[in-house]
C-alpha positions as a LaTeX table, in Angstrom:
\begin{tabular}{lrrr}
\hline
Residue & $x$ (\AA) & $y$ (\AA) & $z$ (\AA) \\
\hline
Unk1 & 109.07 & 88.16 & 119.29 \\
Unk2 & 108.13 & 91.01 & 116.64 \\
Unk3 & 109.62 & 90.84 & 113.46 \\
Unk4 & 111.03 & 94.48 & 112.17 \\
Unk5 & 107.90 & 95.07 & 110.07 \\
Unk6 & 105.54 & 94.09 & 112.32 \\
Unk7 & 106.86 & 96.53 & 115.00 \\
Unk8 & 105.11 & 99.51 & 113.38 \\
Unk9 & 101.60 & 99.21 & 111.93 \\
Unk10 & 101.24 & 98.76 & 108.34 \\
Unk11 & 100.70 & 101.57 & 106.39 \\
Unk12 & 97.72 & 102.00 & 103.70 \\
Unk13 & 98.33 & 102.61 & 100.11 \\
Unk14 & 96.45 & 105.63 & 100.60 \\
Unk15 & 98.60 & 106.89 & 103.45 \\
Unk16 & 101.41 & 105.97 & 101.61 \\
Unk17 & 100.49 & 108.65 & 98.81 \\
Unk18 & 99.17 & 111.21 & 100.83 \\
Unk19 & 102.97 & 111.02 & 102.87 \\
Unk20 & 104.46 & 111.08 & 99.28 \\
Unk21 & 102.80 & 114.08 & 98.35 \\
Unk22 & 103.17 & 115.87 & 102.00 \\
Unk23 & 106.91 & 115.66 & 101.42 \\
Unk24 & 106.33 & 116.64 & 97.52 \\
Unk25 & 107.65 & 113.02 & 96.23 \\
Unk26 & 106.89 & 110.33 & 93.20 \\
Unk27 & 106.92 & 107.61 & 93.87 \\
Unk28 & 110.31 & 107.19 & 91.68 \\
Unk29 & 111.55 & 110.11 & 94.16 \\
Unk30 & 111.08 & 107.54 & 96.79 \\
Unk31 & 112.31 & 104.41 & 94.65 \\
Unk32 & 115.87 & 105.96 & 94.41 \\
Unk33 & 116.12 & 107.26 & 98.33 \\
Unk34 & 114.65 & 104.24 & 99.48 \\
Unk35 & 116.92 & 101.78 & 97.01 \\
Unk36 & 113.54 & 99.88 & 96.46 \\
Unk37 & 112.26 & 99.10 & 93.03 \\
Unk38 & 109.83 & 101.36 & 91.17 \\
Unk39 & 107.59 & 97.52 & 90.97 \\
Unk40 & 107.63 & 97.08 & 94.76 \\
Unk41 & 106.36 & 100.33 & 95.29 \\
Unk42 & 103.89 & 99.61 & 92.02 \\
Unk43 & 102.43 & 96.49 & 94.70 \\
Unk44 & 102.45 & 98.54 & 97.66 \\
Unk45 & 100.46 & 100.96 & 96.18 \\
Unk46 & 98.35 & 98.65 & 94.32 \\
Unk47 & 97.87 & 96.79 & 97.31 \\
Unk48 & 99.02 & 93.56 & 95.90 \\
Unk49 & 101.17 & 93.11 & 98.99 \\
Unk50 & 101.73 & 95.58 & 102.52 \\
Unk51 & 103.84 & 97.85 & 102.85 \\
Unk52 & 106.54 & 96.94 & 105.22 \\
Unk53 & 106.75 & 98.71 & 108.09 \\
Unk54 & 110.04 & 100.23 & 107.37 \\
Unk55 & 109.04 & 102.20 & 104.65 \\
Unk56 & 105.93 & 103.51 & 107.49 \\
Unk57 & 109.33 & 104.93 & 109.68 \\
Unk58 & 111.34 & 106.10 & 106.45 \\
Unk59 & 108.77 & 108.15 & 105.34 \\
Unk60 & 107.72 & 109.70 & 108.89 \\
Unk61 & 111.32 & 110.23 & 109.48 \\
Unk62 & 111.62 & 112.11 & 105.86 \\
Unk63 & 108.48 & 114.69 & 107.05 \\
Unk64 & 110.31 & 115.01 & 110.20 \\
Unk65 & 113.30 & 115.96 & 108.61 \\
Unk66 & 111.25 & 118.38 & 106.74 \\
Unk67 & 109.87 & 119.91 & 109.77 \\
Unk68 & 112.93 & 120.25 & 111.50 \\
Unk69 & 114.33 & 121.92 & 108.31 \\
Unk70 & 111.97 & 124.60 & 108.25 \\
Unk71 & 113.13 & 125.91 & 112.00 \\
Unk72 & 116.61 & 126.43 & 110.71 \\
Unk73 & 115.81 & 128.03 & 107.36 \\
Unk74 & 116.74 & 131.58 & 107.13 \\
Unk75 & 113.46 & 133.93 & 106.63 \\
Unk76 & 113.09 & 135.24 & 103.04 \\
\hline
\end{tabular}
């Protein structure tokens, strides 16, 4: 059986950022939604240890969120 974080593919430090800046975050913007500490994030990106793949679905489901938000928006 498939622990949590090995139910989604690990992520890349690289992807990481590049999701990070897609949804206009730093990585302390992240730190304080996520409740994770601005040194695990420091290792993720560093690539001192993977990133878990929970943090893989939080961020996909944060540029989802941004999507959807963009439908319901009023037009300027």
């Amino acid at each position: 059986m498939k622990s949590e974080n090995e139910e989604v593919a690990s992520m890349t430090p690289e992807e990481f950022d590049a999701a990070l800046k897609q949804l206009g975050w730093k990585p302390a913007d992240f730190c304080r939604l996520a409740d994770v500490h601005r040194n695990t994030v420091s290792r993720w990106v560093n690539g001192l240890v993977p990133i878990p793949g929970w943090a893989k679905r939080f961020l996909a489901m944060a540029q989802e969120i941004k999507r959807l938000s963009k439908l319901i928006e009023p037009q300027k």
